[in-house]
C-alpha positions, -999 to 999 in steps of 0.1 A, spaced: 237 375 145 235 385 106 220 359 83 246 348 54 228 364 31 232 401 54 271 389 60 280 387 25 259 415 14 274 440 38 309 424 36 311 429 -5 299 466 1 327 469 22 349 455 5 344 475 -28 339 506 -12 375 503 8 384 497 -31 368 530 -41 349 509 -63 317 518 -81 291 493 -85 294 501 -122 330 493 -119 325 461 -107 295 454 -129 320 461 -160 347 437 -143 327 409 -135 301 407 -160 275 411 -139 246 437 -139 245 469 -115 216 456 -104 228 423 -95 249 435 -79 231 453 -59 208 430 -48 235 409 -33 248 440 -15 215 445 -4 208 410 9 180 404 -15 199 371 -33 228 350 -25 247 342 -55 257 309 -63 300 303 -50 311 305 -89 297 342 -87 307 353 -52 344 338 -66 341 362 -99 335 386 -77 359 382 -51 387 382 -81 375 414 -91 382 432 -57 409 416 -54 402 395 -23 398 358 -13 361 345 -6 377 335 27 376 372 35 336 374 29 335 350 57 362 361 83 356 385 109 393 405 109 404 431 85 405 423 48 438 421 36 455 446 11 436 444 -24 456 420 -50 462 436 -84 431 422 -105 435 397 -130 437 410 -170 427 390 -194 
C-alpha cells in the first residue's frame, strides 16, 4: 500500500496532468513555487491541509478526491479573483 505522502503525490500529478496543466501553471495559480510543487508531486513533503486545499481549488477538484480511490470528477471552473 502507498504511504500518504506517495498517495497524494501521485494523485495531484494526476490530477493536473488530466488538466493539461503545467507545473508552472499551477505554481502561477496557487502561489506556490515549481519546486514546491514538485516536491509534493514527488513525495518528498506533505503540505500542510490549507496548501493541499489552495491547491485542490486550483485544479478544480475537492481534497476528497486526493483521497478517493474512483475517478476524479469533471474539473470545476477555477475561482478568479
Amino acid at each position: 500500500m502507498p504511504s500518504l505522502s506517495d498517495q497524494i503525490g501521485g494523485k495531484l500529478r494526476s490530477l493536473r496532468k488530466s488538466r493539461k496543466m503545467t507545473l508552472e501553471a499551477l505554481a502561477a495559480h496557487t502561489g506556490f513555487t515549481k519546486s514546491y510543487l514538485s516536491k509534493i508531486e514527488n513525495s518528498k513533503k506533505i503540505p500542510p491541509i490549507g496548501s493541499l486545499a489552495k491547491i485542490c481549488q486550483s485544479l478544480g477538484t475537492d481534497l476528497a478526491d486526493l483521497f478517493g480511490n474512483g475517478p476524479s470528477k469533471t474539473p470545476r471552473p477555477r475561482a478568479t479573483a
